[in-house]
TIBALO-357141 format. One record per residue (C-alpha): x, y, z; residue in three letters. Coordinates in steps of 0.02 Angstrom, whole numbers, plus 50000, padded with zeros to 5 digits. Example, Ala and Ser with C-alpha at 12.3 -4.5 7.8 and 13.67 -1.06 7.14 Angstrom:
<pts>
506154977550390Ala 506844994750357Ser 
</pts>
This chain:
<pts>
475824656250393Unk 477664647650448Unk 478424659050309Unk 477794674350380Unk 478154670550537Unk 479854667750491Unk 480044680750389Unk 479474692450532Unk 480664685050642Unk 482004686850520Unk 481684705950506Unk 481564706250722Unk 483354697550694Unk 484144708950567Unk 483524726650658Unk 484844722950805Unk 486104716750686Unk 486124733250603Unk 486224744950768Unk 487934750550762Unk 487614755650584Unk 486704770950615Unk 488174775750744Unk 489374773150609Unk 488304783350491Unk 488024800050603Unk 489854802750658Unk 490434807850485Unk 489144822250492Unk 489674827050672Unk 491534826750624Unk 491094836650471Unk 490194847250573Unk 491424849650691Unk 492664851650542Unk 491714865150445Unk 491724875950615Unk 493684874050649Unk 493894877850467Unk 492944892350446Unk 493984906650384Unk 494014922750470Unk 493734937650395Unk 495134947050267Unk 495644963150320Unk 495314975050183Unk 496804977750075Unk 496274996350063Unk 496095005850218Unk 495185019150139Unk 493625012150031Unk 493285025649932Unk 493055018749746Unk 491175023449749Unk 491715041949744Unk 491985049549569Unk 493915052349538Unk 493365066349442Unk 492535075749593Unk 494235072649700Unk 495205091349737Unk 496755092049682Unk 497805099349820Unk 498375118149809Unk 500335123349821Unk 500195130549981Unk 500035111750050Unk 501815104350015Unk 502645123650051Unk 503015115850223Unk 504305108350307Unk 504615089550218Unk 504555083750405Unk 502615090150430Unk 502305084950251Unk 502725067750239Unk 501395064650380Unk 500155072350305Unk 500355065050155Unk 499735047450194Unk 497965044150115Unk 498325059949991Unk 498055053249786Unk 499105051049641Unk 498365054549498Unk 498985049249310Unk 497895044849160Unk 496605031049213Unk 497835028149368Unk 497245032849533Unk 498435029649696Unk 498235031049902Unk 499935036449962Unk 500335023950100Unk 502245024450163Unk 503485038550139Unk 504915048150176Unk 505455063450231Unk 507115070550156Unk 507635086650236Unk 509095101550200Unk 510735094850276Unk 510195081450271Unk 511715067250242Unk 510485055350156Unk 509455070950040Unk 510015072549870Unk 509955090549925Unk 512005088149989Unk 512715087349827Unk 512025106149803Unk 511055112249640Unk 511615100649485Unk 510535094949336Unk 510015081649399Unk 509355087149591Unk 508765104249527Unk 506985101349552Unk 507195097249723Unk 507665115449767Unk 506105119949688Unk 504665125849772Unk 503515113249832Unk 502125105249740Unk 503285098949618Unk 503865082449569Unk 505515074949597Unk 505945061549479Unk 507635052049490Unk 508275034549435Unk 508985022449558Unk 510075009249499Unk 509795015949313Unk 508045006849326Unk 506875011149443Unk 506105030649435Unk 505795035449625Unk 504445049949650Unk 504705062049758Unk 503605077449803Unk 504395091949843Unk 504165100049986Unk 504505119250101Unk 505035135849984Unk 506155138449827Unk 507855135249871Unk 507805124450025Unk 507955110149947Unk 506875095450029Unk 505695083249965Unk 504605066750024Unk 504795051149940Unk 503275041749885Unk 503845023049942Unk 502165011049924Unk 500385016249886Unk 498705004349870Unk 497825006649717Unk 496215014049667Unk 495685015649501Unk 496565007549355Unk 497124991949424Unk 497164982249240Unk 498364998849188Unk 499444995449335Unk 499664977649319Unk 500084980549130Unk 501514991049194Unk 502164981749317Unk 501974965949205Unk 501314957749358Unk 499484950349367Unk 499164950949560Unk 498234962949661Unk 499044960749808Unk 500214971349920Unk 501744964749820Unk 501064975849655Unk 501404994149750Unk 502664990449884Unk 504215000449836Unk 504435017749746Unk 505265009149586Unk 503625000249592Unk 502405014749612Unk 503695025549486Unk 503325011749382Unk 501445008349408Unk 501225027349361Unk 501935026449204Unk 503405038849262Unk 505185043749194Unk 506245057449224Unk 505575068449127Unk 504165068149247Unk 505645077949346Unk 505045097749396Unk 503185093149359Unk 501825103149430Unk 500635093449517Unk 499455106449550Unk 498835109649402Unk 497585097649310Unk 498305085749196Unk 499585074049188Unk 500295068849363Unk 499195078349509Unk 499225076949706Unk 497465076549758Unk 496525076649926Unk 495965061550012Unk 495635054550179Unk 496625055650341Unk 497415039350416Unk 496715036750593Unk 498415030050659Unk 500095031650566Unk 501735022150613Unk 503685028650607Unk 505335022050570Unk 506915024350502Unk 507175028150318Unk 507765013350219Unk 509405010250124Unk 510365024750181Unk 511805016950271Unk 512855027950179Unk 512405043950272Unk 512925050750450Unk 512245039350600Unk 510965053450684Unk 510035052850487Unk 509995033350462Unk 509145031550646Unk 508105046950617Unk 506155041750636Unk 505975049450451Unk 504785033850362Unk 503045034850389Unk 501745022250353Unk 499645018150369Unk 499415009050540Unk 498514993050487Unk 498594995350279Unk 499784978550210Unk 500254990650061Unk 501844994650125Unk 503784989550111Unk 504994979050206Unk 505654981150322Unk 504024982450430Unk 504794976750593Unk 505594994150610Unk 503945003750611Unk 503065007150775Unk 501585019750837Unk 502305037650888Unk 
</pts>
């Protein structure tokens, strides 16, 4: 009977003992708690503006002549959210520029030659030239035969073929880094100079198709054309996607309209 009594008394003893114990034990899970809310990531914008991968390419229209027979200045606008399309490669045009005739930074100046022929062209035709003897920049060309103007394709998110892409660019990422450039998109496309004059109205090879309008766009000044007279470098000629990361630096120098 003592050692039950005793014992009992000994557990009365030990419950107080152990008090702060449970204390200790619960703040962990309210700092936890507490952590796991702070922590909580927010959402990730998507990457692609336009989330239109659940539509067959092959049902896209490919966009007739009359489209890019306009003044490079009304094009370049209008082509943000248009398509590139080349073998299993499918691209959103994002950012571009408009290069007009008399232009000090169009390749236009230098008159007809071999190389800037196609730019006098009419438009729906590809320009292809290479910068730096690396990097083939695309160009659409834009407004009737002889004027000489075009639109330079500078970043683009992709679509379809992502695996081909990366192959190309010998870069594994899918992130903005992978488009944001024209060498890169020339690049991504597969594209060389002979590419130069190409019809991208007709199916086959490199085509311009239709896709969704941007709800806001953003202007700038064209990039890397210090070289030409001061009323073209500050011209608001650079157009991007309001809100898309799948575009070039500098982006401190594009604004809304």
């Amino acid at each position: 009977m003592s050692k039950t009594q005793r014992f009992k008394r000994v557990g009365k003893l030990k419950q107080p003992i152990f008090t702060t114990e449970p204390e200790h034990e619960t703040r962990p899970s309210l700092r936890s708690k507490s952590v796991t809310i702070r922590a909580k990531p927010k959402p990730k914008p998507k990457l692609n503006p336009f989330p239109i991968s659940d539509i067959p390419v092959d049902k896209l229209t490919i966009l007739p002549p009359e489209f890019c027979q306009i003044d490079s200045l009304d094009l370049a606008p209008r082509l943000l959210g248009k398509l590139l399309r080349k073998d299993d490669v499918v691209l959103q045009i994002t950012e571009v520029e408009a290069y007009r005739p008399n232009d000090s930074a169009c390749h236009g100046r230098f008159g007809i030659t071999a190389r800037t022929a196609p730019v006098f062209g009419a438009g729906g035709h590809a320009y292809v030239y290479l910068c730096y003897g690396l990097h083939s920049m695309l160009n659409i060309v834009a407004d009737k035969e002889g004027v000489g103007a075009a639109v330079l394709i500078r970043s683009c998110a992709p679509i379809c073929g992502l695996e081909t892409i990366q192959q190309r660019r010998g870069q594994k990422t899918d992130k903005p880094v992978l488009l944001s450039g024209p060498g890169k998109v020339g690049q991504a496309l597969g594209l060389t100079t002979e590419w130069s004059n190409h019809c991208l109205y007709t199916p086959g090879g490199l085509e311009l198709l239709d896709g969704p309008e941007p709800e806001k766009i953003l202007i700038g000044p064209r990039v890397g054309i210090e070289y030409a007279l001061p009323e073209h470098v500050n011209a608001l000629w650079r157009f991007a996607i309001a809100g898309t990361p799948w575009i070039s630096a500098p982006k401190n120098t594009l604004r809304p309209p």
